[in-house]
N, C-alpha and C positions, 0 to 999 in steps of 0.2 A: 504494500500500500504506500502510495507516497503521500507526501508534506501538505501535495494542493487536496489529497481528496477530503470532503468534508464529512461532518460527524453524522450528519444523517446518512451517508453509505454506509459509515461503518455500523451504527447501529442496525438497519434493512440485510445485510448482508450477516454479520452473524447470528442474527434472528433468526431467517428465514431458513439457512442452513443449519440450524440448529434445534430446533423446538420441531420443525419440517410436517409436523400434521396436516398444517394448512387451516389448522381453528383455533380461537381466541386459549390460549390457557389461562385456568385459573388464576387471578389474583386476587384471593380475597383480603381485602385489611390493605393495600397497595394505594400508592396514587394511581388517579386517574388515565395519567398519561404513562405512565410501564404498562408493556400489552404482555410481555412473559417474562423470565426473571433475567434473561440473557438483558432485553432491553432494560431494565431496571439497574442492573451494573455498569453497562456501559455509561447510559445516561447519566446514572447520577455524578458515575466517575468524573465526566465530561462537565458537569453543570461545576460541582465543587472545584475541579481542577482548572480549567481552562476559561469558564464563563466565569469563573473567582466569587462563587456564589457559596463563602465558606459556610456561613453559618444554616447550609442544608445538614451538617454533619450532627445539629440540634435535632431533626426531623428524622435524619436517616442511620442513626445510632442510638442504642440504647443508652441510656444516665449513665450505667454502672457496665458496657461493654466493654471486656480486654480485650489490650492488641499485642499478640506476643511478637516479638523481633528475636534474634539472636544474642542482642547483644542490650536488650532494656525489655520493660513489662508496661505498656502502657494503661491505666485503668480511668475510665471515663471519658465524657468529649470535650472537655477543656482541655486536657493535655493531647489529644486528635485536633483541636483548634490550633494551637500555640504551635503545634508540629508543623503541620500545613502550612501556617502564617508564614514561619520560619524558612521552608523550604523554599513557599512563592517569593519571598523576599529575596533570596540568593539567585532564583531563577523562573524570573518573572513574567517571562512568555515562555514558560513551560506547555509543551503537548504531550497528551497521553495517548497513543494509537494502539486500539484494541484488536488485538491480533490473535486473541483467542478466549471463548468464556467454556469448561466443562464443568456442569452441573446435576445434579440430580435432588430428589425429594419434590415435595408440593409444596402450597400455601398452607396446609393445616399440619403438618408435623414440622414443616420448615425445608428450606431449600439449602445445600450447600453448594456454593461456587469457587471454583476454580481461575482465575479471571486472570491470564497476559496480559500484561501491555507493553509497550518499549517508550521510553522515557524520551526526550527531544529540546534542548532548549538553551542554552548561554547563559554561564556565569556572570552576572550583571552585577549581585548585590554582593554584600558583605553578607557572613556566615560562618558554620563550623571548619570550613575549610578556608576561611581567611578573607582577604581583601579579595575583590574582580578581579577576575584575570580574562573575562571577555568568550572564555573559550568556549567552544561547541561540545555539548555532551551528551552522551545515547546511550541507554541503558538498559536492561531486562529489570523486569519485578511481578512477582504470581505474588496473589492476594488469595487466600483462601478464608472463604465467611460463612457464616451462619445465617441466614436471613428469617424473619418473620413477621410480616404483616411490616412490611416496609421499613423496619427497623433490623439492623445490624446486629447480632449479640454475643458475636464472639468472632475473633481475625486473627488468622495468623500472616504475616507478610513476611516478605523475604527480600531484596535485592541485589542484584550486582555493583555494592557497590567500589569493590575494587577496580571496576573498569571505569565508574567517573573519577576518584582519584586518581587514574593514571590516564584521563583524559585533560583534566586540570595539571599536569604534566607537574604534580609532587609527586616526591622520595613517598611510598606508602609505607614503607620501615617507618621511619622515622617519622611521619604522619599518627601510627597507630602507637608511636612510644609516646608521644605528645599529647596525644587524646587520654589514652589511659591513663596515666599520671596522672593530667589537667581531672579524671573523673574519679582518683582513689582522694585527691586531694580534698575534693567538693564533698566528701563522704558518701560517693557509688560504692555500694560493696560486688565484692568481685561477681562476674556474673554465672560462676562457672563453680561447681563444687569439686574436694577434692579427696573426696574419702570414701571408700571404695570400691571394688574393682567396676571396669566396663563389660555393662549386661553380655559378652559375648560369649562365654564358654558358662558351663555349670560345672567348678569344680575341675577335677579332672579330663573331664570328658571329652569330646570335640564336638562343634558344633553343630545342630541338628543339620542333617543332608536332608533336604526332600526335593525328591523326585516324584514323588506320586499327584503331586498336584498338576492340572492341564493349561498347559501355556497360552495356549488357545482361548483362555476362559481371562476377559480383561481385568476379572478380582483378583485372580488367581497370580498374573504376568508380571506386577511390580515384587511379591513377596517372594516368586521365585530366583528375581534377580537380587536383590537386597539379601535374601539369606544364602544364596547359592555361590553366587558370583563376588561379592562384596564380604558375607562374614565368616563361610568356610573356604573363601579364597579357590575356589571351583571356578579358575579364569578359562578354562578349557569351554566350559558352557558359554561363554559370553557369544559364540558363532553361530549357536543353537539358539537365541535369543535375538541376535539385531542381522539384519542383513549386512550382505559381503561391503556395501556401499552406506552403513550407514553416517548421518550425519547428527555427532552432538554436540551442543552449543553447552560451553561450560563458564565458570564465572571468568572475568575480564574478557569478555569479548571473545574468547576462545572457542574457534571452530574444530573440533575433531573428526576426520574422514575415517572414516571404516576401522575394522577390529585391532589393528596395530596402533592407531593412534589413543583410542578410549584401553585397552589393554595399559599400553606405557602410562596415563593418566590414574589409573586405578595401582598401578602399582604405585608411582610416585607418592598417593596419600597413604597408602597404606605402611610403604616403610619408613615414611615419617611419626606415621604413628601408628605401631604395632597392635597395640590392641584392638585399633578402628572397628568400630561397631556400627551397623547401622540399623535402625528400629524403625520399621512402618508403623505410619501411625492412621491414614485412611488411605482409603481408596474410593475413585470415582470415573465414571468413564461414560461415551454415549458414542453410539454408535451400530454397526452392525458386524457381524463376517465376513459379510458380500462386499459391502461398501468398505469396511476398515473401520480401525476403533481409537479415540480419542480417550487418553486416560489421564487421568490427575492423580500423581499421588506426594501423600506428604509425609516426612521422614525427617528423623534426627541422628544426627553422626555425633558419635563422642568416639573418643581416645586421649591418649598420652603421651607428648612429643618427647619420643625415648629415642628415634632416629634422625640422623642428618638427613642432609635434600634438600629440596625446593623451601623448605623453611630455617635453613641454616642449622647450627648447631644446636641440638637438643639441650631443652629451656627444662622437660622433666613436668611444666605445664600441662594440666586437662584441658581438655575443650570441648563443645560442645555447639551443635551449630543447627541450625532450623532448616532445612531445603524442601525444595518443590520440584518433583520431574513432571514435563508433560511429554505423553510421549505417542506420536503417531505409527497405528499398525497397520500393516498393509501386509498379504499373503500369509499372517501367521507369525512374522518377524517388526521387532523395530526398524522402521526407516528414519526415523528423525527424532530426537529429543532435546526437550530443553530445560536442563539441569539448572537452578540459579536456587546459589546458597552466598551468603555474604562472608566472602573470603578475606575480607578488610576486615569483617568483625573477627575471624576467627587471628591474624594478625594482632589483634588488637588484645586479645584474650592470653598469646602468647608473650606480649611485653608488660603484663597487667604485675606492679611493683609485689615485690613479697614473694 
């Protein structure tokens, strides 16, 4: 999608591709103007973000809704105001291009969304990353919520934000030494606990293998990767799971082409941090067999930086980090995913004083 299309394609197009009945779905307790729940995220995204219509965040959040991050806890919509305020201030003709919503539930038990966008806009103002520097910045961020009767009541978000930092062309070392200090000082306590071990083995034992579950089956497709491939280290399976050509976007902007590159990648976290676990935490998906299946799922990584690598000399720090894959199916195999977990915060977790 580019920069000139405007927001009413984007809302007509992932609607109509998406909900695809062809009849009004249920909204009960909604405004007037959401026609299914795909339109209701985009738009409202749109109205608060871009029309700068913050104080819909009064209307379309609950008093007492958390917003978890990786790296803060937010509770209620003043600190969702001041956040927002904050962010439009540093970048002020910010756009949000909605590049993908997957959902599932109704209006009476409640809808959960899945919701892409890529971020788009110039460092203008003053903010946590300092004075304007002018520059252009694009970013991934999945939002996963709770919705009912038009109100929000639980979020978890995630972003890349390592790729605006190294698009604002700062040292992210030395960025996330600065932060974290600057938040042990202000009395943040650390975000990350350190006491004991990472959920990944029981005891002795090695990690549960399962193979009996059908890959085929899009509940089924993330738990198999996350436990198979990721926590008993079964990287043989990863060919049986994504196509020869798959494509997956990882944090800082990072494109990975087929099973050697996402292979190299999974090993690099992992021998940084040996005990790396990853924990499913939901799954969601829409779609069919025929046509291919669109899945959401959301997951937590922890470990313990006991290895060298890509994060320099072992610090002996835990970390623990929020991510969101979405991942498109096609023949049975992944062809495309996009992993966005905030690699700055976990930086930030590893230089955190003490």
């Amino acid at each position: 999608m580019s920069a000139d299309d405007g927001p009413d394609l984007e809302w007509r197009d992932l609607s109509e591709v998406q909900t695809g009945s062809g009849l009004p779905q249920s909204m009960d307790g909604f405004d007037p103007d959401y026609a299914d729940i795909v339109e209701y995220i985009i738009r409202c995204t749109h109205k608060i973000w871009e029309e700068k219509a913050i104080g819909l965040i009064y209307t379309h959040y609950a008093h007492n809704t958390p917003v978890h991050l990786t790296d803060a806890e937010l509770y209620g919509r003043d600190q969702m105001v001041e956040g927002t305020v904050r962010t439009l201030a540093a970048f002020p003709d910010l756009r949000l291009y909605g590049d993908e919503v997957i959902w599932s539930g109704d209006d009476q038990a409640g809808f959960h969304t899945s919701h892409r966008v890529t971020w788009s806009g110039h460092h203008l103002g003053h903010g946590v990353y300092g004075s304007p520097t002018g520059a252009r910045i694009q970013r991934r961020e999945i939002a996963h919520c709770i919705v009912i009767r038009n109100r929000i009541i639980e979020e978890w978000s995630v972003q890349d934000e390592l790729a605006l930092v190294q698009q604002l062309g700062l040292d992210a070392a030395e960025l996330a030494r600065e932060l974290s200090q600057r938040e042990a000082e202000t009395g943040f306590i650390s975000p990350v606990g350190t006491l004991g071990e990472v959920p990944r083995l029981s005891g002795q034992h090695h990690p549960p293998i399962q193979l009996e579950a059908d890959p085929n089956d899009p509940d089924a497709l993330p738990g198999l990767i996350y436990s198979l491939i990721w926590n008993a280290r079964m990287l043989n399976y990863l060919s049986d799971y994504y196509a020869p050509d798959a494509v997956v976007w990882v944090p800082g902007n990072r494109r990975l082409s087929g099973h050697g590159d996402l292979t190299a990648y999974i090993l690099q976290l992992l021998a940084a941090f040996p005990d790396g676990a990853v924990q499913l935490e939901h799954v969601m998906w829409n779609g069919s067999e025929e046509g291919g299946y669109k899945i959401a799922a959301r997951w937590t990584f922890q470990g313990t930086h006991r290895g060298p690598g890509v994060y320099g000399a072992p610090t002996g720090k835990r970390v623990r980090v929020i991510g969101i894959s979405h991942f498109e199916v096609s023949g049975g195999q992944i062809v495309r995913e996009y992993m966005v977990w905030n690699e700055f915060a976990l930086l930030k977790q590893l230089c955190w004083p003490g």
